[in-house]
C-alpha positions in Angstrom: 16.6 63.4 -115.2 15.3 66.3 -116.9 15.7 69.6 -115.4 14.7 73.5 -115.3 15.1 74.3 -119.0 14.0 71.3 -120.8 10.1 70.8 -122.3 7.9 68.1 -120.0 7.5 65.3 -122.1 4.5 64.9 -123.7 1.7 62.2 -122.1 -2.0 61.0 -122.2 -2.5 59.3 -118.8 -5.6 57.1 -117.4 -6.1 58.9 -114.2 -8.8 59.1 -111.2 -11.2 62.1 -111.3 -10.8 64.7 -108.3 -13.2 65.2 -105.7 -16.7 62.9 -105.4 -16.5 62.0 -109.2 -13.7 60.0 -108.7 -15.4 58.0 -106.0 -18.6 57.2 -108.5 -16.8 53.4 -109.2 -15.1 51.9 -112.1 -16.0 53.7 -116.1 -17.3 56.8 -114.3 -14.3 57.5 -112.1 -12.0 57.8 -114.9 -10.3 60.3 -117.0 -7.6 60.7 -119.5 -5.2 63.8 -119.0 -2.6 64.6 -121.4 0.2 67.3 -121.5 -2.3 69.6 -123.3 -5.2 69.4 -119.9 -5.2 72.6 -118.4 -3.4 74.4 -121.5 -2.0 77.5 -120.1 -2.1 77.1 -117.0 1.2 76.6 -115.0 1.3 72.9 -114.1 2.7 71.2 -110.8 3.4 67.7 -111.3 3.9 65.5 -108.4 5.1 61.6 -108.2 5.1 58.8 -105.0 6.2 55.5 -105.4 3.2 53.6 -104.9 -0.2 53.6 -103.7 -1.1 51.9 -100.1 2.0 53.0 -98.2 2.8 55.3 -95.5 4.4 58.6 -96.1 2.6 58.9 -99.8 -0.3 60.0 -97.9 1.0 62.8 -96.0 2.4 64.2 -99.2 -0.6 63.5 -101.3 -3.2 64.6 -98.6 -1.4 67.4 -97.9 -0.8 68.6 -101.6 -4.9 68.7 -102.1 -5.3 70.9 -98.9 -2.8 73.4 -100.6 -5.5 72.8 -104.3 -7.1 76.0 -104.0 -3.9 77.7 -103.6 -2.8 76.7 -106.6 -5.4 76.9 -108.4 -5.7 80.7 -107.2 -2.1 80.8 -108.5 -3.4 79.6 -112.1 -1.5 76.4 -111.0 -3.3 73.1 -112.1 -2.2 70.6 -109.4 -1.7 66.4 -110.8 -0.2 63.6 -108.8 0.9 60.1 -110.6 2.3 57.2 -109.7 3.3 54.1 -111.5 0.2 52.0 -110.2 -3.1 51.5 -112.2 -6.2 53.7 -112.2 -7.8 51.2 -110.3 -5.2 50.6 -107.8 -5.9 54.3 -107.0 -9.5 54.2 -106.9 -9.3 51.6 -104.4 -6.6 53.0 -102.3 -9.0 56.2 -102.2 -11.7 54.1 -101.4 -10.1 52.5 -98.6 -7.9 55.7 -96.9 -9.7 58.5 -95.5 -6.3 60.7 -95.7 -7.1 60.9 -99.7 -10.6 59.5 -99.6 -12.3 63.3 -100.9 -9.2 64.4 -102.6 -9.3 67.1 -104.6 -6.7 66.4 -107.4 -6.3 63.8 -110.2 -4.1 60.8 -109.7 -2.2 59.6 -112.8 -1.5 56.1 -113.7 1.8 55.7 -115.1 1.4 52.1 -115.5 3.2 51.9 -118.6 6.0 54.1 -117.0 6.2 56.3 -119.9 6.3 59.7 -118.2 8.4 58.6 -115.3 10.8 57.3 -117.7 10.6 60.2 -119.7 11.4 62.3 -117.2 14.2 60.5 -116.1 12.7 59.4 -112.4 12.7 55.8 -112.1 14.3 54.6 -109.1 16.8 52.2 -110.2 16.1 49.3 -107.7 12.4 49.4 -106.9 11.1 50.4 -110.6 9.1 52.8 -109.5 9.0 56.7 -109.2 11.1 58.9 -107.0 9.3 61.1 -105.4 9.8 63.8 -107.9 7.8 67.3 -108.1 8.1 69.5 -111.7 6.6 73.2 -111.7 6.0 73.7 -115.3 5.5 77.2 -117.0 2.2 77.6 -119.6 4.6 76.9 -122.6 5.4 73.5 -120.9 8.6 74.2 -119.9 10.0 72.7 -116.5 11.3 76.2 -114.0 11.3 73.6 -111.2 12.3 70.3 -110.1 13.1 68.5 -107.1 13.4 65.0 -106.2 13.7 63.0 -102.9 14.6 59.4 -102.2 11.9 56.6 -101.8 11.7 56.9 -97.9 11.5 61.2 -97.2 8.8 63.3 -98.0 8.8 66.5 -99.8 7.0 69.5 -98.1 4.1 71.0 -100.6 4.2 74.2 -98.8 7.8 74.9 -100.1 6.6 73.9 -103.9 3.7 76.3 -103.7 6.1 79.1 -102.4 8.6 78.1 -104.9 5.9 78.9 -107.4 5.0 82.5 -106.4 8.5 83.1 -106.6 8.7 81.8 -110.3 5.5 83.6 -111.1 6.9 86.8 -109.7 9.7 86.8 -112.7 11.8 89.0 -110.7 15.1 87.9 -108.3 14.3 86.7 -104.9 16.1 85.9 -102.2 16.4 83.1 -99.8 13.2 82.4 -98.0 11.2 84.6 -99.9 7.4 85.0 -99.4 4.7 86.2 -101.1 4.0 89.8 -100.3 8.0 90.6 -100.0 10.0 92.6 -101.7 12.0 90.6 -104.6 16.2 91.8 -105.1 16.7 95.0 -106.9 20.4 95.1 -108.2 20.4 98.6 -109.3 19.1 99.8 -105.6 21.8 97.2 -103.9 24.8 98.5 -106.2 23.8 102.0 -105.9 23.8 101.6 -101.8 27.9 99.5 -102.6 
């Protein structure tokens, strides 16, 4: 899997617009987003297994209420999967948990990116539920991953992100707003 340190892989996805666009129906609820969407902005990159289950849902639904946050964070906010664009225009379509979402979903059908990043889940062939914070160069500062069956908690990646975007050390449980580590004060009090 690749990790903090390494560059996200380069991709040009199918994916379903955000918000009422990407309810307008088949060849106008569509777009293509690539690695170079949102250029320097910080990226957070989110993947579930497949559409029309249970606990991608919660995550997804609950990633879009946190959108504004991120975007207020210069954080553009995508989610993918390995099912088609249309599979997730219908799944929006039919679940009011994601029905007015606010952020893109990608279509890995080919599984390109997942594979790329190193996230396939070995039995199922489909994506772990894997989350990447990327910098504005395209570099990966974050990444988690949970098995097929446990979500991940959004609120954690987006303070994770203040924390990266603070470029200073910070400490267990750190919030926006707190004070981040200052060696020099802490050896100085030694």
């Amino acid at each position: 899997m690749l990790t903090v340190g390494d560059k996200f892989p380069a991709f040009n996805l199918a994916a379903v617009k955000a918000g009422p666009e990407g309810l307008e129906g088949p060849g106008k609820s569509f777009t293509q987003i690539t690695n170079e969407t949102d250029a320097g902005k910080w990226k957070v990159v989110f993947f579930w297994p497949k559409d029309f289950t249970f606990i991608c849902p919660t995550e997804i639904a609950a990633f879009a209420k946190l959108n504004e946050e991120f975007a207020d964070r210069d954080a553009a906010l995508y989610g993918a999967s390995t099912d088609s664009e249309f599979v997730h225009l219908n799944w929006r379509v039919h679940n009011a948990d994601i029905r007015d979402l606010a952020i893109p979903m990608l279509a890995d059908t080919k599984r390109e990116l997942s594979s790329a990043l190193g996230i396939l889940d070995k039995n199922e062939g489909v994506a772990l539920r894997a989350t990447f914070i990327v910098d504005p160069e395209g570099t990966i500062q974050w990444a988690s991953v949970n098995g097929l069956n446990v979500g991940r908690n959004p609120q954690e990646v987006l303070r994770i992100l203040d924390a990266l975007q603070t470029d200073e050390l910070c400490p267990c449980n750190w919030t926006k707003g707190e004070e981040a580590l200052k060696p020099q004060e802490i050896f100085e009090a030694a």
